[in-house]
Structure formats: structure tokens, C-alpha cells
C-alpha positions as CSV (number, residue, x, y, z in Angstrom):
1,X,0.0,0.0,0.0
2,X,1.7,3.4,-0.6
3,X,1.3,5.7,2.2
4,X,0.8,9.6,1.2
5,X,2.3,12.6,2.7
6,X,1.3,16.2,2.7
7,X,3.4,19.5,3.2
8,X,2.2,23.1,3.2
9,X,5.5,25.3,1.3
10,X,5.5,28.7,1.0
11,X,7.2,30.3,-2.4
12,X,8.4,33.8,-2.4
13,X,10.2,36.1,-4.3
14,X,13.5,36.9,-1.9
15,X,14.2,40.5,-1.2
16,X,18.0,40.8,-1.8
17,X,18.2,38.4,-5.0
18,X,14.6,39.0,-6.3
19,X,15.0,35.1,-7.3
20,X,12.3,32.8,-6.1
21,X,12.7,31.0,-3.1
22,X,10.4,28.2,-1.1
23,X,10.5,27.2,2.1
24,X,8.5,24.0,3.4
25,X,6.2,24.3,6.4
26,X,6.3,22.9,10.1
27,X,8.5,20.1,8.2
28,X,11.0,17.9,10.5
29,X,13.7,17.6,8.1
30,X,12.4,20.2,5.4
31,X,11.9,23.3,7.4
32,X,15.4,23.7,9.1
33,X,16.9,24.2,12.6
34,X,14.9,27.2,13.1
35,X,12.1,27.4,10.2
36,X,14.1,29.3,8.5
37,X,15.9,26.9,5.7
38,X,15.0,28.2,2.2
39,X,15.4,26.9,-1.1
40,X,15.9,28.9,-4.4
41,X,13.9,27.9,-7.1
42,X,15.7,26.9,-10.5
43,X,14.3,29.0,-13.4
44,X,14.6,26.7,-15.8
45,X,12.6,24.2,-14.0
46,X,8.7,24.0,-13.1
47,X,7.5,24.8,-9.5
48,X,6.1,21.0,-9.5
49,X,10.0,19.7,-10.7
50,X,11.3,22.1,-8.2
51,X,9.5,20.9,-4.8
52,X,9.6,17.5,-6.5
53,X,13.4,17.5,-6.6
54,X,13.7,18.8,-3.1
55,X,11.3,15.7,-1.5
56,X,13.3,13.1,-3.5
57,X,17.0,14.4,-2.9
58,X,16.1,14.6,1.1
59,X,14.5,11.1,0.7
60,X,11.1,12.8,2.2
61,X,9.5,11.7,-1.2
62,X,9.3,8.7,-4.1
63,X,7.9,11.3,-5.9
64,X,5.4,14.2,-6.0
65,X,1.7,13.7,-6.8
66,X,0.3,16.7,-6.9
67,X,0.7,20.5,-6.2
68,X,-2.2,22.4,-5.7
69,X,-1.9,26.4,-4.8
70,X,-3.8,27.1,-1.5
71,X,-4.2,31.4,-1.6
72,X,-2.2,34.2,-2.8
73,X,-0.8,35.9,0.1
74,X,0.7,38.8,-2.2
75,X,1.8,39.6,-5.8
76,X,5.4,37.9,-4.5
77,X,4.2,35.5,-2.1
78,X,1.9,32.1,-2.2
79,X,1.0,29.3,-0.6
80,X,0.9,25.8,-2.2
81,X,-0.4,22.3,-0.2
82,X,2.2,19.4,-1.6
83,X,1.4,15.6,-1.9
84,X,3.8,13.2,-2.0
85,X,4.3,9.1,-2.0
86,X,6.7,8.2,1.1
87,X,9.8,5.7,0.3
């Protein structure tokens, strides 16, 4: 049976660089020591191939199943709810 995971991420655009950046929310491994780990998004890559990448290279995910945009804080910010399949 594959057991499903879910993650609430925020993306952003980041102040300094004005390069996207998303950070994953009230994760264990994903959010950092202090919630405040951040990962820049690569351009030439989709949001969905972006989080995707992140789950699978911290062995959080097999793979992403869907990606489904929860509200638009701001023009530069947004919230998305991730589902995953666990290893």
C-alpha cells in the first residue's frame, strides 16, 4: 500500500536576489533548525519539478503527486499544499 504525505510550502520572491525562493512548512527535516531553511527555485525548471526534486533528494519523497496552490498571500508570495508518496 503506498502511504501519502502532505506539506504546506510557501514560495516567495526573496528581497535581496529577487529570485524565487520556497521554504516547506512545520516540516522535520524540510523546514530547518529554526524554520528558517530556504530553497531557491531553478528558473529553468517548473514549481512542481522544483518541490519534486527537493522531497526526493532529502529522501522525504518517491515522488510528488500533486501541487495544488492554497491562496495568494501577495503579488510575490503564495501558498501551495504538496502531496507526495513516502519511500
Amino acid at each position: 500500500m503506498i502511504k501519502r504525505g502532505e506539506v504546506t510550502l510557501i514560495v516567495m520572491t526573496d528581497n535581496k536576489s529577487g529570485k524565487e525562493i520556497m521554504h516547506f512548512c512545520s516540516h522535520s527535516k524540510l523546514s530547518g533548525h529554526d524554520s528558517e531553511l530556504w530553497f531557491p527555485l531553478n528558473e529553468n525548471m517548473s514549481l512542481f519539478e522544483n518541490v519534486e526534486l527537493v522531497l526526493t533528494l532529502n529522501n522525504v519523497a518517491y515522488n510528488l503527486v500533486g501541487l495544488q496552490l492554497l491562496r495568494v498571500v501577495s503579488y510575490h508570495c503564495r501558498d501551495y499544499n504538496a502531496i507526495y508518496n513516502k519511500p
